[in-house]
C-alpha positions as MATLAB code, in Angstrom:
seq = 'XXXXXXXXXXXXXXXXXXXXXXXXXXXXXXXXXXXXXXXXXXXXXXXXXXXXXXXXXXXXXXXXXXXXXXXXXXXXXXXXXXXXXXXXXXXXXXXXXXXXXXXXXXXXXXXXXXXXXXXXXXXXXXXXXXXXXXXXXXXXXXXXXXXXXXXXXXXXXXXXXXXXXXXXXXXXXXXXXXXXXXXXXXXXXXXXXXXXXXXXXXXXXXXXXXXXXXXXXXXXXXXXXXXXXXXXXXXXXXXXXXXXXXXXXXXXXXXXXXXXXXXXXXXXXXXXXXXXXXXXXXXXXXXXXXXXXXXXXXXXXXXXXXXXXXXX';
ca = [
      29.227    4.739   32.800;
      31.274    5.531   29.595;
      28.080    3.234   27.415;
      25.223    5.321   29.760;
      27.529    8.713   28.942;
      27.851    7.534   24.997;
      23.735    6.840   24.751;
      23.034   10.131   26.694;
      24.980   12.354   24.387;
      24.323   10.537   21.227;
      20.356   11.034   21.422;
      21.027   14.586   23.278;
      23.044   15.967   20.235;
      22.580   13.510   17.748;
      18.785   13.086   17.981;
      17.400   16.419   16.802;
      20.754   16.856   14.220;
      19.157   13.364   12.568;
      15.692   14.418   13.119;
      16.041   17.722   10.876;
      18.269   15.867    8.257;
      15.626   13.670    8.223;
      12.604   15.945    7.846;
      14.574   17.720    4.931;
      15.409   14.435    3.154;
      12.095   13.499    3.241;
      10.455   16.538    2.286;
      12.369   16.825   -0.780;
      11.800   13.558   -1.890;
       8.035   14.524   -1.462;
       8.579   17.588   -3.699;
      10.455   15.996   -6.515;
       8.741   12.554   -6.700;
       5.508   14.764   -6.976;
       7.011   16.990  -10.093;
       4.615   16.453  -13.233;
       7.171   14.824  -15.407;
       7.540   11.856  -12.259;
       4.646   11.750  -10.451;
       3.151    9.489  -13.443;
       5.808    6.637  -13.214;
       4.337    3.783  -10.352;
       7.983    3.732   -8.880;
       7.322    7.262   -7.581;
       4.316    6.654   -6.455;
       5.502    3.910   -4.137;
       8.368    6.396   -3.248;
       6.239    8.932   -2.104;
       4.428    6.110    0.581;
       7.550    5.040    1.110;
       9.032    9.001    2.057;
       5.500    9.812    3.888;
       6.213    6.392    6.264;
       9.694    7.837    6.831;
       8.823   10.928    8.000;
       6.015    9.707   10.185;
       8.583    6.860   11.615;
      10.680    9.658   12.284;
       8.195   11.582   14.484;
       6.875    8.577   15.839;
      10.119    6.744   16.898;
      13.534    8.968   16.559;
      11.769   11.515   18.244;
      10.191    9.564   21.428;
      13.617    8.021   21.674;
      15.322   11.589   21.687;
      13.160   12.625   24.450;
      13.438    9.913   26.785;
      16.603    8.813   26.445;
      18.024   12.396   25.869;
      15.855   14.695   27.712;
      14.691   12.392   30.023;
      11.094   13.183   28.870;
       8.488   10.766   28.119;
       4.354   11.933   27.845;
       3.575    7.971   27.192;
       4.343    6.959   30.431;
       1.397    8.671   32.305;
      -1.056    8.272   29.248;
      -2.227    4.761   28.707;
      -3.873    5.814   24.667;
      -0.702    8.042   24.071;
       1.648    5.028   24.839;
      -0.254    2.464   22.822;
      -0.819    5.151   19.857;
       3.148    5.587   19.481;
       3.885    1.900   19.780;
       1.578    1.363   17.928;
       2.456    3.660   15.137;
       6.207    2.678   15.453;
       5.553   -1.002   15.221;
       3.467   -0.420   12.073;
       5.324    2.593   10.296;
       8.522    0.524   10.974;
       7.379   -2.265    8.883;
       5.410    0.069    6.053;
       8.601    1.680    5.486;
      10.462   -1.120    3.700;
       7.453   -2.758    2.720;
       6.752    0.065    0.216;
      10.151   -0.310   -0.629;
       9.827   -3.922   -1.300;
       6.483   -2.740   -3.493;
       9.086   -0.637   -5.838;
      11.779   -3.412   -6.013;
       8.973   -5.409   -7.549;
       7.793   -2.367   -9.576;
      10.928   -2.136  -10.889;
      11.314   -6.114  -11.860;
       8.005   -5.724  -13.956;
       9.490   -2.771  -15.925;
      12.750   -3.881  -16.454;
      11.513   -7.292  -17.759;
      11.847   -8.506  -21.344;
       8.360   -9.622  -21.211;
       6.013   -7.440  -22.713;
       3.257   -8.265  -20.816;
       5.130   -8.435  -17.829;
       6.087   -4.741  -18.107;
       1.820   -4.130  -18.589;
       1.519   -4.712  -14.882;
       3.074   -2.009  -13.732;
       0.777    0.773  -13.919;
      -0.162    3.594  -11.412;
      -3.699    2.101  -10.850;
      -1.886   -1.344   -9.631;
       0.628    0.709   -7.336;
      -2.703    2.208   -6.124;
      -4.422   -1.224   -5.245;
      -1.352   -2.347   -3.860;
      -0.672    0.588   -1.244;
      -3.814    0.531   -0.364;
      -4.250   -3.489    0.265;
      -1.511   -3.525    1.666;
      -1.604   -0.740    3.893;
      -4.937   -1.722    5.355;
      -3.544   -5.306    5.928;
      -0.628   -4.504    8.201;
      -2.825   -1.352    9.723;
      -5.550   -4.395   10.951;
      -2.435   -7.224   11.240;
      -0.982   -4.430   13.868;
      -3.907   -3.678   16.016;
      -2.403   -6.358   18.416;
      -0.567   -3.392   19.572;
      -3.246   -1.346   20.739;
      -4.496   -3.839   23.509;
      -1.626   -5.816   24.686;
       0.456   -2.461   25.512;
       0.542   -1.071   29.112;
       2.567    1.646   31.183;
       4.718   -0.618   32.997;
       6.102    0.692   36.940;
       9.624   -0.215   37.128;
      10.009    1.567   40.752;
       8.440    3.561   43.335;
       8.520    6.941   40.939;
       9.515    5.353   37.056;
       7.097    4.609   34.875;
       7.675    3.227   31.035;
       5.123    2.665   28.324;
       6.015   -1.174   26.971;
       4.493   -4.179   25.246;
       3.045   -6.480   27.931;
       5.523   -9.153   29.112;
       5.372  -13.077   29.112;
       4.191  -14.463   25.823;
       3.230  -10.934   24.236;
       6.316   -9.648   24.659;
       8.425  -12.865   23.569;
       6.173  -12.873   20.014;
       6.996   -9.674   19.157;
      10.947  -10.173   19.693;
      10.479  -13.126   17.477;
       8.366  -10.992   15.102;
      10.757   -8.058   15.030;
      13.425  -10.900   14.509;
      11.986  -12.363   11.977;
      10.405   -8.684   10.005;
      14.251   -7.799    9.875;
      15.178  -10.292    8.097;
      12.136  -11.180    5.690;
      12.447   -7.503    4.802;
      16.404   -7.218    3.788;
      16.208  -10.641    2.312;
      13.356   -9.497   -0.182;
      14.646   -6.173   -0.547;
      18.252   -8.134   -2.064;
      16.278  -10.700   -4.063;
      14.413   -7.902   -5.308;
      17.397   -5.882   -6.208;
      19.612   -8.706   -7.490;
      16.352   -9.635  -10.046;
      16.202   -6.098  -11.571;
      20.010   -6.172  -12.326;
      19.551   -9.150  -13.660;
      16.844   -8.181  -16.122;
      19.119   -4.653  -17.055;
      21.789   -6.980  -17.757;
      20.093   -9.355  -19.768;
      18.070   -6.204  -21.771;
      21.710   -4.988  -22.344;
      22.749   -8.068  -23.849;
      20.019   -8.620  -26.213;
      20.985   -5.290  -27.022;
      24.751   -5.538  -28.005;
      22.974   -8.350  -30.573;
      22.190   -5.442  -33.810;
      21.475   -7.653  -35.810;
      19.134   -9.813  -33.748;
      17.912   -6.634  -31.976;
      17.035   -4.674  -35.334;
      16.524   -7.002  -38.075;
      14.584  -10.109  -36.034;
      10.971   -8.603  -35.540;
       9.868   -8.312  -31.867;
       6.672  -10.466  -32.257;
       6.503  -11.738  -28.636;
       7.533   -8.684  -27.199;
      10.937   -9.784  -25.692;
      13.241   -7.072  -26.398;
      12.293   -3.221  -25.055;
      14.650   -0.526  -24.241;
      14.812    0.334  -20.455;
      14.055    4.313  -20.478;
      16.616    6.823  -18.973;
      14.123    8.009  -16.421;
      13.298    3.904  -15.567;
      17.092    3.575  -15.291;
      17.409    6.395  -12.860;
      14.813    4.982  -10.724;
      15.810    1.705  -10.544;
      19.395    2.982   -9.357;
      17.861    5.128   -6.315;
      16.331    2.447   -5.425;
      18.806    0.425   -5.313;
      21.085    2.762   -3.262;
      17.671    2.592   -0.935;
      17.739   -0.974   -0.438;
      21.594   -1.047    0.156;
      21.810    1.335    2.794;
      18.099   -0.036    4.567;
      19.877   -3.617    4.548;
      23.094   -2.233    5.814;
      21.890   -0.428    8.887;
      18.906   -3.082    9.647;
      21.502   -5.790    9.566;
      23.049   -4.284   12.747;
      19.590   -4.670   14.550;
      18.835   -8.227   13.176;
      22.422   -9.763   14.486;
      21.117   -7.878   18.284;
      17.909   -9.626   18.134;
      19.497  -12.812   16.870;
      21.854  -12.481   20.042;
      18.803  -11.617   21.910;
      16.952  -14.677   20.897;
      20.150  -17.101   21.955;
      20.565  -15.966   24.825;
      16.860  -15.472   25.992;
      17.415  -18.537   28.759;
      20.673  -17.462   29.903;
      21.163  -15.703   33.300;
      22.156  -12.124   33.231;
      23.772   -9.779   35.638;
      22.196   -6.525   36.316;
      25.080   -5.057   34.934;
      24.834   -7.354   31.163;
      21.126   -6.305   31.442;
      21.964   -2.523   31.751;
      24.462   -2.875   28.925;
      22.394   -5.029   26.838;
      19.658   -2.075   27.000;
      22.102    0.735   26.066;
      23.219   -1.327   23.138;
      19.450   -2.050   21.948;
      19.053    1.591   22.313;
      21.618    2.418   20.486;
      20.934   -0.042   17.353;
      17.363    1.671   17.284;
      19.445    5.232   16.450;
      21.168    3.071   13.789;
      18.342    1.827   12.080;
      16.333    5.340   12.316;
      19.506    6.337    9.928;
      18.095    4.776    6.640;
      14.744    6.675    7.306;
      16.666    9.849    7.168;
      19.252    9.828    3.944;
      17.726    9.014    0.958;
      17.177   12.293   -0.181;
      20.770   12.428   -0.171;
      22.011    9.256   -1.532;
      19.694   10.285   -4.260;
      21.440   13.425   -5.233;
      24.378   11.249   -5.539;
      23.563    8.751   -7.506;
      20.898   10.307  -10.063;
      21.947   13.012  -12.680;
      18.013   13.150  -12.599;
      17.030   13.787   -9.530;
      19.600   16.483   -9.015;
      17.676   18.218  -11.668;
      14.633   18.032  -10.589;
      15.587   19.565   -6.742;
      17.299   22.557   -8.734;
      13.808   22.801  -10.400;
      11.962   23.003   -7.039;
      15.066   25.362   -5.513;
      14.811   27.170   -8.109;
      10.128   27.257   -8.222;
      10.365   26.733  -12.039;
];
């Protein structure tokens, strides 16, 4: 009673409160990543797919769970398209999300390279081609979703909109499973490589007389810009916080996935599903603070949102 009581009031209260924090995070992101004097750099450009998959996740997801689990309302569960459209969208949008992200971390490795032809590749026309592969890609890879989903009658007068069970349902535990942890894995490789390259540009640069007198004839040495900087560390605050919350949801699948065979009570069962519930608030947190974590971290950025407070 005290876990139903705690899941109640958290999505009652806590739902819409995260909801609007995370419709203004993303917003402004939208607006500042879209300023004239950003909107040119690729990073941005996979920031602003990556703040437009937020927001939709947000509407798709946070907001379905708010209802049902707070309100006790749920439209899916006597509409067979609505129900496959927002698991649908939710199993898709949940996976575009960091995979832009994963698009800037690489981004960022290109530019912060001491390779000059290495830092080539990252243009706005590649971030282009690469949204829009790789959007179509999981759009198509995700279809699955639209067939094997079904409004599922738990009892004479409940109703819930659900992947189909048996095999279905088993893949895409193992797929969420496995998505979690592809996805924080490459988002720390990702990360750890760009430091790496800073640190190694920084060394080559506390050489003066290698850095200014040897001439740069293979294109080794290049100054990271301030902007490039900036980006690279909101980023990085990105990845940190999406791998802190999603880690909480990976380690409940993993425990899911041991204990698939094992006999449960009702009562394990019940608590089991207040607990998933739960870790899908948690992980709807990343979606909805990196507006935030970006005024923190970057002198930038806090600039540019004065600019668009102030409609200069």
């Amino acid at each position: 009673m005290t876990l139903q009581s705690a899941q109640l009031y958290l999505f009652r209260s806590g739902g819409p409160v995260l909801m609007v924090i995370g419709t203004i995070s993303g917003t402004m992101n939208l607006f500042v990543f879209t300023q004239k004097n950003l909107r040119k750099n690729p990073c941005s450009v996979y920031l602003i797919a990556y703040n437009i998959a937020n927001l939709i996740y947000i509407y798709s997801s946070l907001f379905s769970l708010t209802l049902l689990i707070g309100y006790n309302i749920d439209p899916t569960a006597y509409n067979l398209v609505l129900c496959r459209l927002r698991l649908y969208t939710i199993i898709l949008f949940n996976l575009l999300s960091p995979f832009y992200l994963i698009l800037a971390s690489i981004d960022r490795i290109l530019v912060t390279s001491r390779n000059a032809l290495t830092r080539r590749r990252s243009t706005r026309r590649f971030a282009y081609l690469c949204l829009i592969v790789g959007t179509l890609f999981w759009a198509l890879f995700h279809s699955h979703a639209l067939i094997f989903t079904n409004i599922i009658q738990l009892s004479p007068n409940y109703f819930f909109c659900y992947f189909q069970s048996g095999i279905y349902l088993t893949f895409v535990s193992y797929y969420s499973f496995i998505k979690e942890i592809l996805a924080v894995s490459s988002m720390i490789i990702c990360g750890l490589w760009s430091i790496g390259n800073i640190r190694s540009t920084h060394r080559v640069r506390a050489a003066p007389n290698e850095a200014v007198n040897a001439p740069n004839i293979q294109g080794t040495w290049h100054s990271t810009s301030a902007k490039d900087r900036q980006l690279v560390l909101m980023l990085l605050t990105d990845v940190s916080i999406y791998a802190s919350f999603s880690f909480v949801y990976a380690s409940f699948l993993l425990y899911q996935q041991i204990t698939q065979n094992n006999v449960k009570s009702s009562n394990r069962i019940e608590i089991e599903s207040i607990v998933r519930n739960i870790c899908l608030f948690i992980i709807c947190i990343p979606f909805c603070v990196s507006c935030y974590s970006n005024l923190l971290v970057s002198k930038t950025f806090r600039n540019e949102v004065k600019k668009v407070l102030l409609w200069r």
